[in-house]
N, C-alpha and C positions, 0 to 999 in steps of 0.2 A: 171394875176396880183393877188397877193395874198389880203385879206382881212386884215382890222384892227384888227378884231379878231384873225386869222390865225396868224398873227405876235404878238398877245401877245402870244396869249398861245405858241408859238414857241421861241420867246425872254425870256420871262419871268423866264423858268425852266434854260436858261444858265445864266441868272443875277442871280437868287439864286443860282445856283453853284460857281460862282465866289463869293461869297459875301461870303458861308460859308468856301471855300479854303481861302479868304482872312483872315478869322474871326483865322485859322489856322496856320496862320504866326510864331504865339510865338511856337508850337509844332512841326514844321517839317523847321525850316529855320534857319539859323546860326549854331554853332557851340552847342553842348550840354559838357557843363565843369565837372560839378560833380551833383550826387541826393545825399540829405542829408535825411535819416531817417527822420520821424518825433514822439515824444514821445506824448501820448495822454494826455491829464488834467482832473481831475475832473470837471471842468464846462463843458469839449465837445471838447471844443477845441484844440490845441496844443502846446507845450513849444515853446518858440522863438525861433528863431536859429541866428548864425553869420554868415554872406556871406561880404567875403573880395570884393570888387567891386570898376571900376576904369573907367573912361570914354572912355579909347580904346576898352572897352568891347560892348559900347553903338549901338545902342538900346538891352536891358535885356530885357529876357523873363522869369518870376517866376512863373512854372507851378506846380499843384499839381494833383499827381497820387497818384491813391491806387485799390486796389483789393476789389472785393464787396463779401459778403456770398449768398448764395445760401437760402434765405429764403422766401418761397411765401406769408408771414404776412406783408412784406417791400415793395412788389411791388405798386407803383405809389407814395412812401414817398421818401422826399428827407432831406439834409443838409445842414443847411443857415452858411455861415460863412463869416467872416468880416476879411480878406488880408492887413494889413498895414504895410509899411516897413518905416525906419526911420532911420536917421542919427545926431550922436550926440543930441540924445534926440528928436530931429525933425518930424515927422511925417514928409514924402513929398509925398509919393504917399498912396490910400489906393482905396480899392475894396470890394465887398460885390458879392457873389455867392456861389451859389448852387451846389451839388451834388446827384443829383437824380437816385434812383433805377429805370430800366430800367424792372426788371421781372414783365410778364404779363401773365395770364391764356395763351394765344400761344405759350409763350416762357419763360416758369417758370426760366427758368436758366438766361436769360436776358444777359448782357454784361458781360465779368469774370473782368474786370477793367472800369476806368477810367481816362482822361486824362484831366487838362481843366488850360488854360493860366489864372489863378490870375491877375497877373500885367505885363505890361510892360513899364520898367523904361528908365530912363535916369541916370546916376551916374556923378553929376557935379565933384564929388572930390575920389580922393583914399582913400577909409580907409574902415572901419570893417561897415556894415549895420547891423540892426537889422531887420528879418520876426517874426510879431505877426498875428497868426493864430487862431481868436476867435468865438467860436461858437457865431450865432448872434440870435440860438434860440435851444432849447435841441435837441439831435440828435433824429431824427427818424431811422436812416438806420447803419447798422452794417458795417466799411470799415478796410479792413483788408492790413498792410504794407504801412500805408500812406505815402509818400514824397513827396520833392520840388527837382521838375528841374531847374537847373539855363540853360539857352541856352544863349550866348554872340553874339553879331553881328547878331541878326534876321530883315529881313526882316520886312521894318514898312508898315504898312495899309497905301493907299492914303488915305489923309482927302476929 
């Protein structure tokens, strides 16, 4: 018979895998529609963009990738930004996350991108959305080719 302990540390490593596969959902499940550039601003942040969205699309996944530079002065700093999307002036959904350099004395090169789910929505009504992408604190880390992934019909987390 196995131990109480024997069963966590044996349970415990497949319930973190599950939980960070599920955490995944918005990057690898449904349909991916289009990546919209994103233009950078003077505060850090980024210009808005317009995403036509309809509720046969639902549940949206609004993910944001970009490419990182190669600079060992950036390793362990990261980029706080504030994810709000809105409808007819509306705010309905908003997000606050980070984008952290990954290079380390072991691994000066660190990851060449990154990928990470923003929001995911629900779109009560057809029409044009607005994405404001704002820096929520000066940038620390150089990201090169930023975008928003739209992915339509993703797969939602059990509550």
């Amino acid at each position: 018979m196995l131990s109480r302990r024997h069963l966590s540390w044996t349970i415990l490593p497949l319930l973190l895998c599950a939980l960070l596969l599920a955490a995944c959902d918005g990057l690898f499940t449904g349909t991916q529609v289009v990546r919209f550039p994103l233009q950078a601003n003077a505060a850090g942040g980024f210009a808005p963009i317009k995403l036509a969205l309809g509720p046969e699309m639902n549940p949206i996944a609004l993910n944001f990738a970009a490419e990182y530079t190669i600079n060992p002065a950036e390793a362990g700093k990261w980029n706080s930004y504030v994810a709000v999307l809105s409808y007819n002036g509306q705010d309905i959904a908003s997000n606050r996350f980070n984008v952290n350099n990954g290079n380390s004395p072991d691994a000066p090169t660190g990851a060449a991108s990154v990928s990470h789910t923003m929001l995911v929505v629900e779109a009560a009504q057809t029409g044009d959305y607005e994405l404001r992408i704002t820096a929520a604190a000066p940038p620390a880390i150089t990201l090169t080719q930023p975008n928003v992934e739209l992915r339509r019909n993703i797969r939602r987390n059990p509550k």
